[in-house]
C-alpha positions as CSV (number, residue, x, y, z in Angstrom):
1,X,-14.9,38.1,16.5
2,X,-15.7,34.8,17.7
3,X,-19.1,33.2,16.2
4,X,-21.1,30.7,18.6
5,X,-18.7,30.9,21.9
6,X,-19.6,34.3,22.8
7,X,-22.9,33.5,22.9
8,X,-22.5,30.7,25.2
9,X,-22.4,31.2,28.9
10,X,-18.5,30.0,30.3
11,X,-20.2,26.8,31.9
12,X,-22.0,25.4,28.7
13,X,-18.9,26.1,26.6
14,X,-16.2,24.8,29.2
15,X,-19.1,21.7,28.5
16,X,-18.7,21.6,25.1
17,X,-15.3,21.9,25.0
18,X,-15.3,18.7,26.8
19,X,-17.7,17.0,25.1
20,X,-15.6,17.4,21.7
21,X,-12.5,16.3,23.4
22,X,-13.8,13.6,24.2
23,X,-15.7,12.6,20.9
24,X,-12.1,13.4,19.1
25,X,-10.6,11.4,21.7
26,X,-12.9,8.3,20.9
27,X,-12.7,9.2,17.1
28,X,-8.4,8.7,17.0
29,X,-9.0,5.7,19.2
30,X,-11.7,3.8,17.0
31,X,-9.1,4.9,13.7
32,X,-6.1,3.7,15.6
33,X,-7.8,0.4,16.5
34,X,-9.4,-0.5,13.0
35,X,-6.0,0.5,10.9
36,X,-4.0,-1.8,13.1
37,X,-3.3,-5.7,11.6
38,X,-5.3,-7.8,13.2
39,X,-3.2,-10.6,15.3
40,X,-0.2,-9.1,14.1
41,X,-0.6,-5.6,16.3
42,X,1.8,-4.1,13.7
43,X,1.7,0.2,13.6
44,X,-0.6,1.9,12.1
45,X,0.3,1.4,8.1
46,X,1.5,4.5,6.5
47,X,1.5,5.7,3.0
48,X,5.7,4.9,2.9
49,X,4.6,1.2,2.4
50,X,2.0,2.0,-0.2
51,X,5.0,3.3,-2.1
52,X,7.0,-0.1,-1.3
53,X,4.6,-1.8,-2.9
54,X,4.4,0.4,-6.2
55,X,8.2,0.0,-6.8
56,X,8.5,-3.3,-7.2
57,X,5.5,-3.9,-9.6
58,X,7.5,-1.5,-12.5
59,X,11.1,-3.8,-12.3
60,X,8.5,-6.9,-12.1
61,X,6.8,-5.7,-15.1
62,X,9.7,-5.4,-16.8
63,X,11.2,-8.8,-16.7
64,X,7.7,-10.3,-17.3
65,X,7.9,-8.6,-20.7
66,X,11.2,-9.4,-21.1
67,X,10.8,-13.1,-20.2
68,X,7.5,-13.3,-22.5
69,X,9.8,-11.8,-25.6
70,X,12.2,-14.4,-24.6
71,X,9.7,-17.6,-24.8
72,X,7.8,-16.4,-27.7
73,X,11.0,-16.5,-29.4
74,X,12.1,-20.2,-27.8
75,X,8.7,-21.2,-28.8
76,X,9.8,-20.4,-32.3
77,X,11.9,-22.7,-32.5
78,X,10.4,-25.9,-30.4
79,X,6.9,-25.2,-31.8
80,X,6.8,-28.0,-34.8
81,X,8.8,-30.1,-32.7
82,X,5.7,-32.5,-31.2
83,X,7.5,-36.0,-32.4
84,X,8.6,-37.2,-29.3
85,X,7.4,-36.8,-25.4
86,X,10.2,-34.7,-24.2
87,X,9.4,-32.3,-27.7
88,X,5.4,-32.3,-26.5
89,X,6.8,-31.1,-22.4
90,X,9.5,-28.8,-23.9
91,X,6.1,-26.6,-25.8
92,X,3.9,-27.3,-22.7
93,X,6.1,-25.1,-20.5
94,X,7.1,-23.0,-23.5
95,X,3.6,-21.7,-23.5
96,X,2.9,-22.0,-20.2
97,X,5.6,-19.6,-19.4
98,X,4.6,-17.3,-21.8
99,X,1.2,-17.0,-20.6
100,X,2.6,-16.5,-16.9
101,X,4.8,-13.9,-17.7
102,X,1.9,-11.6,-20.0
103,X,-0.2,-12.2,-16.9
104,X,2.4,-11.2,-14.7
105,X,3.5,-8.1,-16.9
106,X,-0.2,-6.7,-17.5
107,X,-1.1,-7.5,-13.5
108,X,2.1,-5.8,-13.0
109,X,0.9,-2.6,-14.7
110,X,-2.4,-2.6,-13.4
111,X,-1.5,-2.7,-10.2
112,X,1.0,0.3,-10.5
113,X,-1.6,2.2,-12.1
114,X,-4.0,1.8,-9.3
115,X,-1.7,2.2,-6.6
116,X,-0.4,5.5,-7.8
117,X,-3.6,6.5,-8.2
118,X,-4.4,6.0,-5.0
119,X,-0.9,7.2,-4.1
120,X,-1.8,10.4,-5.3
121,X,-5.3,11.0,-3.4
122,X,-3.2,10.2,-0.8
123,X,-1.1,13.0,-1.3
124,X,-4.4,15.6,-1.9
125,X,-5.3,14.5,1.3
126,X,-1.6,15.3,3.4
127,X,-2.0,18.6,1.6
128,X,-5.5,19.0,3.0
129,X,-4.7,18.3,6.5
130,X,-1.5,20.0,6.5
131,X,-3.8,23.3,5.6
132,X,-5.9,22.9,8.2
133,X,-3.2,22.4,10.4
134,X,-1.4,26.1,9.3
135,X,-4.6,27.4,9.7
136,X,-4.7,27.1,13.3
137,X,-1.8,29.1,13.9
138,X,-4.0,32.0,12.7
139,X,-5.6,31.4,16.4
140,X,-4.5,34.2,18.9
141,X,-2.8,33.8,22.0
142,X,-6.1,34.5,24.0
143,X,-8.0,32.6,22.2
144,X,-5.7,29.4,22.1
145,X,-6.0,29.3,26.4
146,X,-9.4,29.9,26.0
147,X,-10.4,27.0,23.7
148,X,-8.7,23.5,24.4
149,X,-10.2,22.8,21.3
150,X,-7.2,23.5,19.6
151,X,-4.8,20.9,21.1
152,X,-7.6,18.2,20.3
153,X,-7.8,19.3,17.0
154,X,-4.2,19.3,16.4
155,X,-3.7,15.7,17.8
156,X,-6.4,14.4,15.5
157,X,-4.6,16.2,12.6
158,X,-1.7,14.2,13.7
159,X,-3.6,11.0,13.7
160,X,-5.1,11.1,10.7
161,X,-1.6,12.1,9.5
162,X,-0.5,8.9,10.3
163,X,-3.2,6.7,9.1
164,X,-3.5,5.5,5.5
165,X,-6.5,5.8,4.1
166,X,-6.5,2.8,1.9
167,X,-6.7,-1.5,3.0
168,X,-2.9,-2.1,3.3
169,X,-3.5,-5.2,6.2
170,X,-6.4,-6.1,4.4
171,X,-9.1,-5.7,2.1
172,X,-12.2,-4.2,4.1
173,X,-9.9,-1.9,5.9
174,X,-11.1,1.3,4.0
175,X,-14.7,0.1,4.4
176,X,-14.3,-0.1,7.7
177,X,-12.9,3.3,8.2
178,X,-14.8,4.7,5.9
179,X,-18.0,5.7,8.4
180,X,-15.4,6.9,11.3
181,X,-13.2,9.0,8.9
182,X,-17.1,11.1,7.7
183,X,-17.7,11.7,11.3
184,X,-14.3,13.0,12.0
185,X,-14.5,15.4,9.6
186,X,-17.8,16.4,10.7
187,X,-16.6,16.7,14.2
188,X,-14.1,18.8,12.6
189,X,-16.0,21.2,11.0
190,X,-18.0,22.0,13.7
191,X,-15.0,22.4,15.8
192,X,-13.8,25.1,13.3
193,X,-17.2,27.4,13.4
194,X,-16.2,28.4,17.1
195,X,-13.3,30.3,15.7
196,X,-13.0,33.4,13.9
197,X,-14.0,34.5,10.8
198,X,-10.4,34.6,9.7
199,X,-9.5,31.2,11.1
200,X,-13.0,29.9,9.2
201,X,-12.4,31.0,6.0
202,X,-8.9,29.9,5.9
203,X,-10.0,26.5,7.2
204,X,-13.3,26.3,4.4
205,X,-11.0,25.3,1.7
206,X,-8.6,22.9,3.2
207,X,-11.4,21.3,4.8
208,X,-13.4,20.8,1.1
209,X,-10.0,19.8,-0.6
210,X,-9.8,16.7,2.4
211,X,-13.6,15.9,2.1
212,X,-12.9,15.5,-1.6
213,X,-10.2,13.3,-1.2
214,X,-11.5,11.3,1.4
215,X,-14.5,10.4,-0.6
216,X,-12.0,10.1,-3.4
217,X,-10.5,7.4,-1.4
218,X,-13.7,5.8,-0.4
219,X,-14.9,5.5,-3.8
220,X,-11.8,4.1,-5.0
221,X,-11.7,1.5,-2.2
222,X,-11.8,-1.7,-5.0
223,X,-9.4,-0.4,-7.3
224,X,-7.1,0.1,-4.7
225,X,-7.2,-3.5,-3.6
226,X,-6.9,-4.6,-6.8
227,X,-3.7,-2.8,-7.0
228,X,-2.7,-4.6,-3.4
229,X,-3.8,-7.9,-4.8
230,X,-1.8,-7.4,-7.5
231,X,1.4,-6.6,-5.9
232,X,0.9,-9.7,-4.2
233,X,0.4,-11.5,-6.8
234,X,2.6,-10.5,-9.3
235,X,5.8,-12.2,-8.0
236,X,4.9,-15.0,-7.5
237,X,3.0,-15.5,-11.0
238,X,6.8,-13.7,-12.4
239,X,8.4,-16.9,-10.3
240,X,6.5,-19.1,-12.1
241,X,6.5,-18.0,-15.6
242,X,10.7,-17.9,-14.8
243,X,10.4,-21.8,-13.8
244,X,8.5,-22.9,-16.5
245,X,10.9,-21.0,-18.9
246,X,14.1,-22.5,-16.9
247,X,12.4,-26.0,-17.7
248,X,11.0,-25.5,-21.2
249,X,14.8,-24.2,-21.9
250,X,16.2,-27.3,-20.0
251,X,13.9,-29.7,-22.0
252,X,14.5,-27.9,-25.5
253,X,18.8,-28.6,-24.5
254,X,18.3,-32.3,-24.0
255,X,16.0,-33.0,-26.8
256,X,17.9,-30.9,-29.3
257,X,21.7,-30.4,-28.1
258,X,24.7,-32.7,-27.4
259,X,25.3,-34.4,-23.6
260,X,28.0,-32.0,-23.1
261,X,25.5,-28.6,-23.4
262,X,22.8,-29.8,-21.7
263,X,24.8,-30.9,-19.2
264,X,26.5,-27.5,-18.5
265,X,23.0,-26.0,-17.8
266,X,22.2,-28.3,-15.6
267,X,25.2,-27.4,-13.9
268,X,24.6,-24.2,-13.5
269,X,21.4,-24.6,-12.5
270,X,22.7,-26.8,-9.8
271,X,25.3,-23.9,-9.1
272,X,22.7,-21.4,-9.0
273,X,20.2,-23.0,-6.6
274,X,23.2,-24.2,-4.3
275,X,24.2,-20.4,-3.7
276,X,20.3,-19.4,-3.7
277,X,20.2,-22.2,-0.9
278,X,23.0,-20.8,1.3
279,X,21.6,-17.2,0.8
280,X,18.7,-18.1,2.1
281,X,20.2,-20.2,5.3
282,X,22.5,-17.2,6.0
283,X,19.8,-14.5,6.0
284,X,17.1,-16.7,8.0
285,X,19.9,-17.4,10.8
286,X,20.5,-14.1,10.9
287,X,16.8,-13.3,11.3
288,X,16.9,-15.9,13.8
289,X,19.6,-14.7,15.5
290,X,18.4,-11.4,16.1
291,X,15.1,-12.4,17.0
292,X,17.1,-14.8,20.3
293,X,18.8,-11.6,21.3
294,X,15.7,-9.7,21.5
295,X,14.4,-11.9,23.7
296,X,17.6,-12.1,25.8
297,X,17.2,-8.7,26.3
């Protein structure tokens, strides 16, 4: 039993099958537009690089605690040293260090927490659409040349499939898709009272179970940016606390250790950064290099 398109005569429903086309068709093209980087033109961000920016924040927070252990304990031993000017720089970075790598380490676990948080609405929400996407093939034959509806329906499925749901590119992004996403699924829902009772029913809970985590997602919109911002940040502040615990370590050598020790760690800093140096040069040609044949080609 259909509900609403028996009751239609065949030219106002060919109409209205139209007319939602269309407004699905506007609605993946206003979703594809907003998710894409502005100036960049990258793809559509997908929840793969979500999860590339989780994995690093656990190894990061690790060797900030490590690292602040480390200068906690240096600091130990440099902290009644304050006779001399090199003594005085030798605490500054000490503590400075330390306080880089606690902020890195406890950045670090914020943002983790957030973005698996976020990680896993994300995951309610593939559920959801992959649902309403089974329940379709509950449609009959007849019914499926009949109602084009279905093939719209299924493309905007595989749209929103492909869209995260949360600023990746940059902050406002989920505000901004926030408005388009509601009307989608409202566009949705009507969509899905034309069908049949069994195809309605079916459809009622994967449609509440993406409602819910769609205004999950909306609502979560500034922890999940903290959680970006974080994983943005947190290297660089791990950088830092390491350069200021390379120096302090450097400055506590010279000012408390024979020529011939604190001149072997300058030497293998010297060492080190040399072979960081020609990393670097080798993996940028490279980039450079395959960046000249694509434009060859």
């Amino acid at each position: 039993m259909r509900l609403n398109s028996m009751a239609n005569p065949p030219q106002l429903e060919d109409e209205m099958n139209s007319l939602v086309v269309q407004s699905l068709d506007k609605m993946g093209s206003l979703l594809f537009d907003v998710a894409r980087k502005p100036r960049t033109h990258n793809a559509p961000a997908h929840t793969a690089r979500l999860v590339q920016r989780m994995e690093p924040l656990s190894a990061l927070a690790v060797i900030a605690i490590f690292l602040a252990g480390v200068q906690a304990q240096s600091i130990s031993f440099s902290l009644a040293q304050t006779s001399t000017k090199l003594e005085i720089t030798t605490n500054v970075f000490a503590f400075a260090g330390l306080f880089l790598d606690v902020l890195g380490g406890s950045c670090a676990l914020v943002g983790f927490i957030q973005l698996q948080h976020t990680q896993t609405l994300l995951k309610e929400r593939q559920l959801a659409l992959n649902g309403l996407r089974d329940t379709l093939r509950l449609v009959s034959p007849e019914e499926q040349r009949d109602n084009p509806r279905q093939l719209a329906l299924l493309h905007h499925f595989h749209l929103l499939d492909k869209i995260i749901l949360a600023p990746i590119h940059y902050p406002k992004l989920w505000m901004t898709m926030g408005g388009p996403l509601l009307d989608s699924a409202r566009i949705i829902e009507r969509i899905l009272k034309t069908f049949d009772d069994s195809v309605q029913i079916s459809a009622a809970y994967s449609l509440a179970d993406y409602r819910v985590a769609t205004d999950a997602l909306m609502a979560s919109a500034g922890r999940t940016s903290l959680g970006l911002a974080a994983s943005a940040a947190v290297p660089a502040i791990v950088i830092a606390g390491l350069f200021c615990f390379t120096c302090g370590a450097l400055c506590l050598a010279i000012a408390s250790q024979p020529a011939a020790v604190w001149g072997t760690c300058v030497a293998v800093l010297a060492i080190t950064f040399v072979l960081l140096g020609v990393v670097f040069v080798a993996k940028h040609s490279g980039i450079l290099l395959r960046g000249s044949r694509k434009e060859s080609y």
